[in-house]
C-alpha positions as CSV (number, residue, x, y, z in Angstrom):
1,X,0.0,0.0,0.0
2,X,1.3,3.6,-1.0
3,X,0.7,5.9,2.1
4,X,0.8,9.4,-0.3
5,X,-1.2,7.2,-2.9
6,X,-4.1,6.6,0.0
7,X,-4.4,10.0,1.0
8,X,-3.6,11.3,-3.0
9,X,-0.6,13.5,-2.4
10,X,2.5,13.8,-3.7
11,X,5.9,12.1,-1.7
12,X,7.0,16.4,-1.3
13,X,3.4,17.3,0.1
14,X,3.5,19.4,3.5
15,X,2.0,19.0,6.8
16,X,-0.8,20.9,5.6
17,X,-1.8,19.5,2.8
18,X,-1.5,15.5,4.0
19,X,-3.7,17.2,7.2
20,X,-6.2,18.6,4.5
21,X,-6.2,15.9,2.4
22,X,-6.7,13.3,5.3
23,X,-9.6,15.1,6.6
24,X,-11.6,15.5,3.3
25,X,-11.1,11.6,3.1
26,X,-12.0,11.4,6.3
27,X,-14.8,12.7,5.9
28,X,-16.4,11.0,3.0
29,X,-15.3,7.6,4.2
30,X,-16.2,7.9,8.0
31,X,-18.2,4.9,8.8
32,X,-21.2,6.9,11.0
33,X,-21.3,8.5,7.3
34,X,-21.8,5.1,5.7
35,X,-18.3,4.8,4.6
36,X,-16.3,1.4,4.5
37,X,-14.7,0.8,7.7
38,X,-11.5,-0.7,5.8
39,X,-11.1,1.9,3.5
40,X,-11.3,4.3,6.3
41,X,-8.6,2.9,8.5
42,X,-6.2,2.4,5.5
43,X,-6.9,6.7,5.3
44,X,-6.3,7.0,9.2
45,X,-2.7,4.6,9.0
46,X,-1.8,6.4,6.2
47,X,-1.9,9.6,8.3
48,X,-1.0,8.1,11.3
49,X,2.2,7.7,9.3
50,X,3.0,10.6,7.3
51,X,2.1,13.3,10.0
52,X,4.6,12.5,12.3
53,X,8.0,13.2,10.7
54,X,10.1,10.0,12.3
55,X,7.5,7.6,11.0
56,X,7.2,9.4,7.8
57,X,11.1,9.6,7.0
58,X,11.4,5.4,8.1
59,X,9.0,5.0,5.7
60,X,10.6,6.7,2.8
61,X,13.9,5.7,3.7
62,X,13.5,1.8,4.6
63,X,16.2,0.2,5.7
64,X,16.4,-3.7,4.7
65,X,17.1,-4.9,8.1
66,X,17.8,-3.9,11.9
67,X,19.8,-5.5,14.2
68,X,18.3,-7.2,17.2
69,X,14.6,-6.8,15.5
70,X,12.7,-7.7,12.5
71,X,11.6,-6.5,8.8
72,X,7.8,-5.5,8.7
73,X,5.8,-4.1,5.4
74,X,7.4,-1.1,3.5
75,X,10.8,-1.9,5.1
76,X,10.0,-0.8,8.7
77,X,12.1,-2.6,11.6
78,X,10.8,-2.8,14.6
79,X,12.8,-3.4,17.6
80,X,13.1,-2.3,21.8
81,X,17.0,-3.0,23.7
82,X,16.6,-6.5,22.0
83,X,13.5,-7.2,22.8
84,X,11.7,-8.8,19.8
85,X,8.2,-7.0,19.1
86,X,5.4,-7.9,16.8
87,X,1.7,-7.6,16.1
88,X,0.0,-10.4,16.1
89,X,-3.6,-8.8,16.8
90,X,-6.8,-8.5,14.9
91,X,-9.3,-6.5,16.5
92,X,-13.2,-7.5,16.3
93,X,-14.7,-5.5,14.1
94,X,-12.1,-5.9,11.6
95,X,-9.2,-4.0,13.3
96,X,-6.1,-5.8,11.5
97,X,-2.8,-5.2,12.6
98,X,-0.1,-5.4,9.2
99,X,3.2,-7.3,10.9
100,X,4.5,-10.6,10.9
101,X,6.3,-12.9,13.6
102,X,9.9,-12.8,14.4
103,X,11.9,-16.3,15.4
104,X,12.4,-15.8,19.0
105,X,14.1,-18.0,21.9
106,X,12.1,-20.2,24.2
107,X,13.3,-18.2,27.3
108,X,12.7,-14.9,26.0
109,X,10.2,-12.5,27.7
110,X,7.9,-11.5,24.4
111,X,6.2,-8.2,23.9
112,X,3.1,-7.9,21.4
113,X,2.0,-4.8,20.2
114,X,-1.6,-3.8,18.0
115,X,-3.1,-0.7,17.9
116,X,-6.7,-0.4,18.9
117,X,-9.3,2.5,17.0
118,X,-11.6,3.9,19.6
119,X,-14.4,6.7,18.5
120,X,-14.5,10.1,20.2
121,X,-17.7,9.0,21.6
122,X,-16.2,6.1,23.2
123,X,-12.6,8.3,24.7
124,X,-15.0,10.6,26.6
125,X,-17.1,8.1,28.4
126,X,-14.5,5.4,28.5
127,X,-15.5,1.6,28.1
128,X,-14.9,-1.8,27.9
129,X,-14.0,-3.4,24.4
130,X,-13.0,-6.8,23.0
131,X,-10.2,-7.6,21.1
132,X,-9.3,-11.1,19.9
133,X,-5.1,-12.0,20.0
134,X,-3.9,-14.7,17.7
135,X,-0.8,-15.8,18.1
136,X,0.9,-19.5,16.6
137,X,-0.2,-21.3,19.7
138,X,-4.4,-20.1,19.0
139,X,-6.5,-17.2,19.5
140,X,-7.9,-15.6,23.0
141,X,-10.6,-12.7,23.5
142,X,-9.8,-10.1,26.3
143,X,-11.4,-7.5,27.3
144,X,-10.0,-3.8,26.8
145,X,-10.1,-0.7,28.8
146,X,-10.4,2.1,27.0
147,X,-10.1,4.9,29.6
148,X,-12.0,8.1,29.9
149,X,-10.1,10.6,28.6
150,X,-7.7,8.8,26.1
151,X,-5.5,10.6,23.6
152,X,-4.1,8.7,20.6
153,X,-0.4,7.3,21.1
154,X,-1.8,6.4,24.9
155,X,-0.7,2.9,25.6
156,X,-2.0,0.0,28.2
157,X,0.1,-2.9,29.5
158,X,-1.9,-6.4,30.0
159,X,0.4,-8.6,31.6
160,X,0.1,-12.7,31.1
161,X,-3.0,-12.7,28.8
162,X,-0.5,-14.0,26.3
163,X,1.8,-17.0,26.7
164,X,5.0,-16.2,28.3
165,X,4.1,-12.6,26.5
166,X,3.2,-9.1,27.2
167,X,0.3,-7.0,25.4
168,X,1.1,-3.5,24.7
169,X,-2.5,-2.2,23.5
170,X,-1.6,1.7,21.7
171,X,-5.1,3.9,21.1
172,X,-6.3,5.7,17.9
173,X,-9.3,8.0,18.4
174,X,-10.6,8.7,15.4
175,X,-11.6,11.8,14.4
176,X,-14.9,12.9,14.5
177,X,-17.9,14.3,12.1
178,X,-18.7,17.1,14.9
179,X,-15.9,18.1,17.3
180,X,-12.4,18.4,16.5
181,X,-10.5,17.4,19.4
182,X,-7.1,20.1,20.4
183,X,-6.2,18.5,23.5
184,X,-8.9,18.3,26.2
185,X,-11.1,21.3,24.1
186,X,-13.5,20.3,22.1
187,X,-14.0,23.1,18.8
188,X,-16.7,23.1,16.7
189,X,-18.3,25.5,14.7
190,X,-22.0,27.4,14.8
191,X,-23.5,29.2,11.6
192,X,-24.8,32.5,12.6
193,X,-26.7,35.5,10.9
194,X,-24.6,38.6,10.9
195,X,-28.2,40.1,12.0
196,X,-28.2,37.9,15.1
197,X,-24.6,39.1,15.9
198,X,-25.7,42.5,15.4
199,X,-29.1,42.3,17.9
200,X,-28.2,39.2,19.6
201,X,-29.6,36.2,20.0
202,X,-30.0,32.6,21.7
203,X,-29.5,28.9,20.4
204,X,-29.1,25.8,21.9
205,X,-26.0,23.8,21.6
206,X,-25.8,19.8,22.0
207,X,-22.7,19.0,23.6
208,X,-20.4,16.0,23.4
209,X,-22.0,14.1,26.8
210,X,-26.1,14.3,24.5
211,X,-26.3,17.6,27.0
212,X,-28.3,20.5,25.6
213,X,-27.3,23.5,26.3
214,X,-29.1,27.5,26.1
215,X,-26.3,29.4,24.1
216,X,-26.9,33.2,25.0
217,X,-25.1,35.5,21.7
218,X,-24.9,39.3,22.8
219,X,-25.6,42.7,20.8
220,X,-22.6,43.3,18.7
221,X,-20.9,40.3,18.8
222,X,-18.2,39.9,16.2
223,X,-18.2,37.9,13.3
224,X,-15.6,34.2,14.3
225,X,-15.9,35.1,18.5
226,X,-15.5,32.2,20.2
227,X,-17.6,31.1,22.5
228,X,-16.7,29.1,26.0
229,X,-18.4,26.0,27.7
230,X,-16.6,25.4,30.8
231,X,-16.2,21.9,31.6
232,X,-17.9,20.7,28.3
233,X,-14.5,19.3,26.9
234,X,-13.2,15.8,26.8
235,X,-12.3,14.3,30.2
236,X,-8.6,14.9,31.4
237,X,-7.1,11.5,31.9
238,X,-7.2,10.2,35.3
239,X,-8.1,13.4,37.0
240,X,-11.9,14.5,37.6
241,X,-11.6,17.7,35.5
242,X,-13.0,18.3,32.3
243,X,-11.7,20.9,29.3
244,X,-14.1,23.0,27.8
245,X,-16.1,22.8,24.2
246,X,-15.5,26.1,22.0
247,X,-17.9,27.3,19.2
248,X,-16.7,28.9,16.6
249,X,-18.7,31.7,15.5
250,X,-19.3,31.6,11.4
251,X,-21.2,34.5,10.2
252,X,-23.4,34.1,7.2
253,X,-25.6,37.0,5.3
254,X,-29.2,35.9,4.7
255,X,-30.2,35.2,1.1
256,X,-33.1,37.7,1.4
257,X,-33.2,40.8,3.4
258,X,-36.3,43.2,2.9
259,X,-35.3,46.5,1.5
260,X,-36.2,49.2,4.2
261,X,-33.6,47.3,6.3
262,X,-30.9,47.6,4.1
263,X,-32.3,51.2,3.3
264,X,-31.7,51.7,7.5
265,X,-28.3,50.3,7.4
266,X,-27.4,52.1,4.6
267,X,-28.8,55.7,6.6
268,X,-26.7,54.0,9.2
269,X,-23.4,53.6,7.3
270,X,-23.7,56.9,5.9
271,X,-24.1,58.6,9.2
């Protein structure tokens, strides 16, 4: 698979675009959109891997082999002080992981890696999910905990639910049709008449947590203010405290506008 391919950029594409071009794809293929699920998290591994420069330069530079690990897909090798690590996972729900299995001795402590996707939805109220390991010696269902508050690249250690091996469980949260998370903040934006910012006006706001909430706008507010909900953010891991959801403010003109009011503004203007 061809990472710049998935997300159709070129191998000299910036930051920028790979962000743009990853979120118009997310977009159209996101699954609560009625996208395919595999097509979707071939779009979020490509970006997982070309928007973080280490990853991205391993995988245009590969390097045939690595001492003390093992050759994965694309030339990637993977290895920790010696330690031999592999994913050997595929999540229910079709959650695949790409990597093969390493020779290893029969004395050595192993360590198994997979990455799990979680939604938005399911990193603010934290849960329990399955996942199903398969390794050469059969296959096992464990439950996971995915904890309230969870960022992507957050990792879990499950100790002796694999044979003389250690599970190392790494998070995605996958971005989201509504809110885009920036931390524990929660943005999103609202579509407002410039009239309303100009007299004021209420709305009511549906927060993360199914909450709805009275959303007071005052005379003269400017076009792209931002607006505050304390404490209607994502939870903060393992604390009680919560960040807070921003709205965006995004002014629109309406499409028809009776004449003695833009007779008044114009008296106004002139003034």
């Amino acid at each position: 698979m061809d990472y710049y391919s998935v997300l159709g950029v070129n191998k000299d594409a910036t930051q920028d675009q790979i962000k743009k071009a990853y979120r118009k794809l997310a977009s159209q293929h996101h699954p609560d959109k009625g996208g395919d699920t595999q097509k979707f998290q071939e779009i979020q591994t490509a970006y997982d891997t070309l928007s973080d420069p280490q990853k991205r330069s391993m995988y245009d530079n590969p390097r045939p082999q690595f001492q003390g690990g093992f050759n994965g897909p694309h030339g990637f090798a993977f290895s920790t002080d010696g330690t031999d690590i592999s994913d050997l996972f595929s999540q229910i729900f079709g959650q695949r992981s790409p990597f093969g299995q390493p020779n290893r001795g029969h004395n050595q402590k192993q360590i198994f890696r997979t990455r799990f996707n979680v939604s938005l939805q399911d990193a603010y109220y934290g849960n329990k999910q399955m996942l199903k390991v398969q390794t050469n010696t059969g296959s096992n269902v464990i439950t996971i905990d995915v904890p309230k508050g969870v960022h992507t690249g957050n990792q879990i250690k499950y100790d002796n639910v694999i044979d003389n091996g250690t599970l190392l469980v790494e998070f995605v949260v996958l971005p989201d049709l509504k809110f885009d998370r920036q931390d524990h903040n929660l943005i999103c934006s609202h579509t407002i008449s410039v009239l309303d910012l100009i007299v004021g006006t209420n709305f009511e706001f549906t927060t993360i947590s199914g909450k709805t909430l009275n959303v007071n706008v005052r005379p003269g507010t400017q076009p792209f203010q931002q607006l505050k909900l304390s404490g209607q953010g994502m939870p903060i891991l393992n604390t009680p405290a919560y960040g807070d959801q921003i709205i965006l403010l995004k002014p629109i003109i309406p499409d028809n506008i009776d004449q003695d009011l833009i007779d008044s503004i114009e008296r106004f203007k002139n003034k």
